[in-house]
N, C-alpha and C positions, 0 to 999 in steps of 0.2 A: 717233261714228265719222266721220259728213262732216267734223269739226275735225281728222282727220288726213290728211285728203284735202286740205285746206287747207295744211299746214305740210309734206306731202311736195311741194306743190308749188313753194311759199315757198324749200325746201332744192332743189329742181332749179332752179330759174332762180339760184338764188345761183351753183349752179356751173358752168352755162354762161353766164351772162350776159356775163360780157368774149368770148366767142367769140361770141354774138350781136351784140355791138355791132361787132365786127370785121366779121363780115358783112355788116351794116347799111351799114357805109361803101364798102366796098365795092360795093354794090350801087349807091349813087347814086353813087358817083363819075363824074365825066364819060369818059367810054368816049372822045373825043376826044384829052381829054388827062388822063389819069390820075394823081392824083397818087397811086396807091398800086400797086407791079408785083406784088401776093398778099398772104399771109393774113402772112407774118409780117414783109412789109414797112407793112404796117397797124397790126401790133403795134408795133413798137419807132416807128414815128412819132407814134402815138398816145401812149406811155406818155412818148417824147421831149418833146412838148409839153404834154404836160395831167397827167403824169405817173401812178400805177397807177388813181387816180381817175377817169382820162378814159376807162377799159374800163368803169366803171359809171355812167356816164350816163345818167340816165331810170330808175334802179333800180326806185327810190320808188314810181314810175308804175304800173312792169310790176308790183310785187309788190301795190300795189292793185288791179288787175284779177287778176291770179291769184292770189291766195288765197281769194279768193271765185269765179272761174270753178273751181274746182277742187274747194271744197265744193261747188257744183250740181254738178257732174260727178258724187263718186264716193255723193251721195246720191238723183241721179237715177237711177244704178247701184244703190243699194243697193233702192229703192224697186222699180226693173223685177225685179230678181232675185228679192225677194221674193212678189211678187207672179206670177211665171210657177213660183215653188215651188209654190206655193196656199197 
């Protein structure tokens, strides 16, 4: 059961991950001088330059830290639940 706690997690960062990376630039962009004025002028700059690939930048990374934070998760869940059953 934790291996599907693993691969629902895998299937959620697939489908926000280009809106996470949007985010992400955003947030460090220099508040001085901005190169991006929101969310969808981030997009089409992003995909302008680095084209649909530059929304998933760092995939590889995040989905090796969440597949496995996410087996511990829903098997530290299965383990309390069980255990306050009796």
């Amino acid at each position: 059961m934790p291996i599907t706690g693993g691969l629902a997690g895998g299937k959620f960062w697939l489908s926000v991950y280009p809106t996470d990376v949007i985010k992400s630039v955003i947030q460090v962009d220099d508040y001085k001088n901005p190169k991006f004025s929101g969310f969808a002028d981030a997009f089409k700059k992003i995909v302008a330059s680095e084209g649909v690939k530059g929304l998933h930048k760092g995939f590889g990374s995040a989905m090796a830290r969440s597949v496995p934070a996410n087996v511990a998760c829903l098997l530290a869940y299965e383990m309390i639940t069980r255990s306050s059953l009796g």
